[in-house]
N, C-alpha and C positions, 0 to 999 in steps of 0.2 A: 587604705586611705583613712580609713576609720581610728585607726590610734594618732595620727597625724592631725585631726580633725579638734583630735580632745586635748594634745597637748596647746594646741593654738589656741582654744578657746581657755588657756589657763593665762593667768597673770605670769610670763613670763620671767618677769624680772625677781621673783619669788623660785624661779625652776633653778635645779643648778644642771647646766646644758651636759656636763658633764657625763651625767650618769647616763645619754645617748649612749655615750662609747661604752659603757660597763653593759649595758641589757644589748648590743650587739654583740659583745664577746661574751655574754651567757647564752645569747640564742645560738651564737655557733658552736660552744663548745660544748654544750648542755649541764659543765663542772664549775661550782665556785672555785676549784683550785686551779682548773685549767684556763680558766678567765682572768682568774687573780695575774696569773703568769704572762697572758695577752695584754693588758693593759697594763702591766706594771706598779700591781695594789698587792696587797699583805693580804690572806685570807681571809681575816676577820673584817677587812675596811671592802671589801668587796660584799661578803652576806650583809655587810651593813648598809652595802647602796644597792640590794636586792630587795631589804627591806624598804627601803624607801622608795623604791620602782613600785612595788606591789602597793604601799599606802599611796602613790598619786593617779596609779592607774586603776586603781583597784579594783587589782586581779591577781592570784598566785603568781602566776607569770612560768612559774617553773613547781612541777610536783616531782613527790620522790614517789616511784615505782620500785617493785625487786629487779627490777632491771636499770634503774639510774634514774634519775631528774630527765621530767619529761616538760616538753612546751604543752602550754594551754591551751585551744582555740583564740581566744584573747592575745598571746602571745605570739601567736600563726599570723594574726591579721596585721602585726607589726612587722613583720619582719621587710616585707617588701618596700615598706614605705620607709621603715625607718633607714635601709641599707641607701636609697634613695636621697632621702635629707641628709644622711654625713656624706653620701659623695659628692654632694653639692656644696657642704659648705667646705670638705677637704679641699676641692678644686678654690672655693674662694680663697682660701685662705696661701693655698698652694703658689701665689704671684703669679704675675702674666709669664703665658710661652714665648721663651729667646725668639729674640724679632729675628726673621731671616727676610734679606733685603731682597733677595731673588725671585721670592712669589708677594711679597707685599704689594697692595694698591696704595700707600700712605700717601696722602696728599701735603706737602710740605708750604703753609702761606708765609712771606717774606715780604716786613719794610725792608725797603735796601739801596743806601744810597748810588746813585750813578754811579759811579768810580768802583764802588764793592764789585756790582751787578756787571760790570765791566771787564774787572779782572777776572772774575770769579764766577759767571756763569758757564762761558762756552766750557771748560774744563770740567764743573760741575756736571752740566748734560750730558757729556761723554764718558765720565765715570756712572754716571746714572746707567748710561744703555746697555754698560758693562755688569756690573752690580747691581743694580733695582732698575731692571728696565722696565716694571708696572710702577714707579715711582714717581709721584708727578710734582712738578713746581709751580706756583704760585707767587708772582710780586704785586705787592700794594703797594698806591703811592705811600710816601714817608708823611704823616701828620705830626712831630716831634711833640706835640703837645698830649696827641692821645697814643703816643706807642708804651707805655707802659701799662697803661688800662689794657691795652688790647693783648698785649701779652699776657697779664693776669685772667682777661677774662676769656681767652684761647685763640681768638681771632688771629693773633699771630702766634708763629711760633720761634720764629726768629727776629730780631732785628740787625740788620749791618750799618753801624754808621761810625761815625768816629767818639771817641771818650767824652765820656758827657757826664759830670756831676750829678743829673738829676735820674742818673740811673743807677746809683749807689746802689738801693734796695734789689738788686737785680743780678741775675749771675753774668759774670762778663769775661770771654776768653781774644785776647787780642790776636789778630789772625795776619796782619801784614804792615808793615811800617812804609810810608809812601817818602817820599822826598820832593823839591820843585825844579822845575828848569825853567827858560825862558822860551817860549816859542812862537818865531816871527816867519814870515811867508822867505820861500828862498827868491831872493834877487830884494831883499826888504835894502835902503839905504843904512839898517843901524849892522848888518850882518856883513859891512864892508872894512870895518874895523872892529875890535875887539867890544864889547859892549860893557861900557863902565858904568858909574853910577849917571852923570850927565845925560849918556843918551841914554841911560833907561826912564830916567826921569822926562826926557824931553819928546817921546811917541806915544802916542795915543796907544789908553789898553782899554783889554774888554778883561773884564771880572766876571768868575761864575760865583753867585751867592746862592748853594739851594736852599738856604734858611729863608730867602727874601729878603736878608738886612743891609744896608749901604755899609761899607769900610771892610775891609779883612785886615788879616795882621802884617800884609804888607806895605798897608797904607800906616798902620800902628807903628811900625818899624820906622818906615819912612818918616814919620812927622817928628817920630825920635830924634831923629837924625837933623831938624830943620827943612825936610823934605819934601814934596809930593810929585804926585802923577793926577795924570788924567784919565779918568775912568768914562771911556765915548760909550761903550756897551756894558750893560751888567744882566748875564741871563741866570734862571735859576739852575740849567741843566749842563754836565762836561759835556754833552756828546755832539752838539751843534758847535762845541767853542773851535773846534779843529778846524771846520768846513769854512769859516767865519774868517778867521786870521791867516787862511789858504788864501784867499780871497780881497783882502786888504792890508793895511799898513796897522792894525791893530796888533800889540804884543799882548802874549800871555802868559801869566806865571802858569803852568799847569803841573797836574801830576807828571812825574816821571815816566811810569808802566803805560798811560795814553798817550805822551810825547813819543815814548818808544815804539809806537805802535802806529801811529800814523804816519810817522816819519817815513817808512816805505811803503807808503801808498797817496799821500798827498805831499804837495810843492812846500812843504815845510821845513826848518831848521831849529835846532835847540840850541839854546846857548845858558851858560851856567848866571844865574841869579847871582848880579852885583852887591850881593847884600846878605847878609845874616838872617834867612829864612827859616823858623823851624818846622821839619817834616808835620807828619800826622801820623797816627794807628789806626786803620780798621781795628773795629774790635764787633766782636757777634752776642748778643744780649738776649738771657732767655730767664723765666719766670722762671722760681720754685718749683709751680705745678708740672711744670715737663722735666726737670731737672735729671729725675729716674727713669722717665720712660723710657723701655729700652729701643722704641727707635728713633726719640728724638737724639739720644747718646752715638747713634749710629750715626744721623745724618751730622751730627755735628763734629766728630771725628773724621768723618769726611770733609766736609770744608776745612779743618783743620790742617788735613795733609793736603786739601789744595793748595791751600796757602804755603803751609810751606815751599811745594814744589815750583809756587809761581815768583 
């Protein structure tokens, strides 16, 4: 520990860290030529940083005996410490060990809007119990204001929402395209003839807004048009809208993948959207700072191919 001690207390930035690697291929090989050949130096540029080992530690470091170049005591007390500090800084410099999903604890935290978290979780935990069954998830609510901060500052590691301008700065891979339908309770009176613009126009609807803002682009559409509706409920979340319009005479533009999904389980009906609606993307939004890691690159190749699959 003693040679370890003394190069620390030197001004480093004056050391050239270099010659570590030259005074452990002359302690092991006891030859400047067989050293030179270890680290890949010309003979002369290796006695020349033997010399320069010897003036900052100074000490011989290596004598010639009729029997060969021998180590010093001085030289003895390095050895252990120094083989110590390059294997530490080889491992730093060596990158992280390939992520294997099978023994990881990685805790994965997610904004994720309704409809994401919807499609895309039960498939998620089932690939999980398969492949990183020590793999755990976490969702936070969506703050839109602060999810870019929180991805930069690691709080999240994902976000799922739909294409947003102010996440430009951001890496962003699109994971599923949704489209809308219309969905009205079965026995509703607009489900007894084909549903045109008139009587979309003329039933009460319920709007999910998870931003909290009044109008969507189907009220934008509509007033294009000379048009409106009646918006009797407006909630922030999809997963109350189904149970809602089971329940009354309110219609809903909803996702497609949720219409498809309650449809065999609740007194529901879909009917196609009287009007020029355009879909949406999921898309999954991640910092810089995870960009490389290699098990964020895992878990997101995973989502990836849920997506596709869904």
């Amino acid at each position: 520990m003693c040679g370890i001690i003394i190069i620390h207390t030197m001004n480093l930035s004056g050391v050239d860290l270099n010659l570590l690697v030259v005074l452990e291929a002359l302690l092991a090989e006891r030859s400047v030529t067989r050293a030179a050949r270890r680290v890949g130096l010309s003979q002369p540029a290796t006695s020349h940083a033997l010399a320069r080992l010897r003036a900052l530690l100074e000490d011989a470091l290596l004598v010639r005996t009729p029997e060969g170049l021998r180590t010093t005591p001085r030289a003895e007390e390095l050895r252990a410490p120094l083989a110590t500090a390059l294997e530490a800084v080889r491992r730093t410099l060596a990158g992280p060990a390939p992520f294997d999903a099978r023994t990881s604890t990685r805790t994965f935290t997610l904004a994720c809007a309704d409809l994401a978290a919807f499609v895309l979780l039960p498939p998620l935990l089932a690939r999980l119990a398969e492949a990183g069954p020590e793999v755990n998830v976490v969702l936070r609510p969506v703050a839109m204001a602060e999810v870019a901060r929180q991805l930069g500052d690691g709080e999240l590691d994902l976000f799922l929402g739909t294409a947003d301008r102010a996440f430009d700065a951001l890496h962003a891979q699109p994971l599923f395209r949704e489209r809308f339908l219309t969905l009205l309770r079965k026995g509703h009176p607009a489900t007894r003839r084909r549903l045109d613009l008139d009587a979309f126009c003329a039933v009460p609807h319920l709007l999910v807004a998870p931003r909290g803002t009044p109008g969507s682009y189907v009220d934008r559409r509509l007033a294009a048009l000379g048009r409106s509706r009646r918006v009797v409920l407006t909630l922030p979340q999809f997963l109350v809208a189904p149970h809602v319009v089971a329940a009354t005479d309110l219609a809903w533009v909803a996702p497609e993948r949720m219409v498809q999904s309650y449809s065999g389980s609740l007194p529901v009906v879909a009917r196609p959207v009287p009007l020029e609606v355009e879909g949406f993307t999921i898309v999954a939004y991640w910092h810089e700072r995870e960009h490389k890691d290699a098990a964020h690159r895992w878990f997101r190749a995973t989502l990836a191919a849920l997506a596709r699959e869904v």
